[in-house]
C-alpha positions in Angstrom: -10.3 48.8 19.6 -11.0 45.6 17.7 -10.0 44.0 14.2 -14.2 43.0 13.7 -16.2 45.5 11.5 -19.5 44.8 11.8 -20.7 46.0 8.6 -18.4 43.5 6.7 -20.2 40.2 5.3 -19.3 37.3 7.9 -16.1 35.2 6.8 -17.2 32.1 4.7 -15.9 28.4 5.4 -13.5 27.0 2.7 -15.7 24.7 0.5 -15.5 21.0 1.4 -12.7 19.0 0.5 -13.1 15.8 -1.5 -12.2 12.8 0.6 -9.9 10.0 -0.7 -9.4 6.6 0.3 -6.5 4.7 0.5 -7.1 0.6 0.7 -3.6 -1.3 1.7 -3.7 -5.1 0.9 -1.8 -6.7 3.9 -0.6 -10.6 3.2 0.7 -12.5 6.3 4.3 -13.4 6.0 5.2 -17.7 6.3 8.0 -18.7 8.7 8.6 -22.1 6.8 11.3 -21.3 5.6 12.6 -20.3 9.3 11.5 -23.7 10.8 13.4 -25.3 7.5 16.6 -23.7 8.9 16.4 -24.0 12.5 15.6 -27.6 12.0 18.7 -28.2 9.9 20.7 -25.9 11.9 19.4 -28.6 15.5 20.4 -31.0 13.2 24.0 -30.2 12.7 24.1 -29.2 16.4 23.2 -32.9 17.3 25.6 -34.2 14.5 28.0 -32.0 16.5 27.6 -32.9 20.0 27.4 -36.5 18.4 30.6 -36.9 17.0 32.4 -35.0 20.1 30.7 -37.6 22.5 31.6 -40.5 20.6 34.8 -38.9 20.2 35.9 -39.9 23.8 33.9 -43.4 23.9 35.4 -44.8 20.5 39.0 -44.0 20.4 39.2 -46.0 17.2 37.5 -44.2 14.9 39.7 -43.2 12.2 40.6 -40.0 10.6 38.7 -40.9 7.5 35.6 -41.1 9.5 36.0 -37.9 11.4 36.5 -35.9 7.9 33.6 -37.5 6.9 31.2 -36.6 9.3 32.9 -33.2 9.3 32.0 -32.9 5.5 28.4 -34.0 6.6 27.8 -31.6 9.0 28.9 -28.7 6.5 26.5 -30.2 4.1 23.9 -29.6 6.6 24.8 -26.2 7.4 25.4 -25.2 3.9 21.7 -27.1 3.4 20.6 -24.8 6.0 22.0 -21.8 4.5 20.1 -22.3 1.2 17.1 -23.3 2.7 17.6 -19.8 4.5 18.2 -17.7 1.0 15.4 -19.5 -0.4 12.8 -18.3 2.5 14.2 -14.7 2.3 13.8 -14.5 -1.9 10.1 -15.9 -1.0 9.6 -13.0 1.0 10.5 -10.1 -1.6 8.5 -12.5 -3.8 5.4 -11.6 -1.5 6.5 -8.4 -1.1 6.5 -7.4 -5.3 3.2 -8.9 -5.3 1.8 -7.0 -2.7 3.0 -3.6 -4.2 1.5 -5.2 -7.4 -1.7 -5.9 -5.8 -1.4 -2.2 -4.5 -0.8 -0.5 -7.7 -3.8 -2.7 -9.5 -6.1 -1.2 -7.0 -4.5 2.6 -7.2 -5.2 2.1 -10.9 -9.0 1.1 -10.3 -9.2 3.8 -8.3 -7.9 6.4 -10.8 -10.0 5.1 -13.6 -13.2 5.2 -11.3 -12.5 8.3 -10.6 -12.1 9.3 -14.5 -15.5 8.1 -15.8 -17.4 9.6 -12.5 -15.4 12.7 -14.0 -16.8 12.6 -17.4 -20.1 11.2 -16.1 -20.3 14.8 -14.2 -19.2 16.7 -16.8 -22.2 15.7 -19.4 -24.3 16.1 -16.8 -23.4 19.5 -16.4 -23.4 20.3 -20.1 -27.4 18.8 -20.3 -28.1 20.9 -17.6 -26.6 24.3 -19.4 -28.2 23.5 -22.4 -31.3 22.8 -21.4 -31.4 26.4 -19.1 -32.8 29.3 -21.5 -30.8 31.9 -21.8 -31.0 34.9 -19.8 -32.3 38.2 -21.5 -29.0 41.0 -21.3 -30.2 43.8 -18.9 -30.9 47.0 -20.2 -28.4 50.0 -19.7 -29.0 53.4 -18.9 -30.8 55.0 -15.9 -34.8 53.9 -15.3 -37.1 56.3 -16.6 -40.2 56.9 -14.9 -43.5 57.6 -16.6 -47.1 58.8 -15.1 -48.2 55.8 -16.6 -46.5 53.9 -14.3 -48.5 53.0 -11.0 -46.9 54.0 -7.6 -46.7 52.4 -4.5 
């Protein structure tokens, strides 16, 4: 025994779906910022390595000097640090701009998709009132007549 009738009407599809589209703006990120740091960051490093190999040639330096290239190289790093904020508010900067940008087009989209709205709805009231209206059937049972020819 089966679940099938055969005198039942065939099961119809599920009418079409509309389709949507979805368009994502994609902006390449910069790095400059990046290089900006890592440049100042080798900088300090050879400050660094500078001051500890002179260190052992130059006895003589004084203690004044060593505090001042010590305040030198954290200028530097503190330079690098900034330089390093700065790249990372650029990038929400980009970031709010792309979402921007995103929303813009979402709000195309939507209004687009109003007017085509409306623009189908008039055209479905011309075409209702242009149709005639039907004549109401008649109720009751059929009467037949000998006037009336018979196949």
């Amino acid at each position: 025994m089966s679940q099938y009738d055969p005198d039942l009407n065939p099961p119809t599809p599920p009418p079409a779906q509309p389709v949507y589209t979805e368009t994502v703006v994609v902006r390449p990120e910069s790095n400059t910022g990046w290089w900006i740091a890592g440049g100042l960051a080798a900088a300090v490093l050879l400050v660094v390595i500078w001051l500890l190999a002179s260190n052992n040639r130059a006895s003589d330096q004084t203690e004044a000097e060593t505090r001042l290239a010590e305040a030198q190289a954290a200028q530097l790093q503190a330079q690098a640090d900034a330089a390093n904020a700065s790249a990372q508010v650029q990038g929400q900067i980009a970031g709010a701009q792309a979402g921007v940008a995103i929303a813009r087009a979402d709000a195309a989209r939507a209004q687009a998709d109003a007017a085509r709205a409306a623009a189908e709805a008039r055209n479905a009231e011309a075409r209702a009132a242009s149709q005639p209206a039907l004549a109401p059937a008649a109720s009751g049972p059929a009467v037949i007549t000998p006037t009336t020819p018979q196949n």
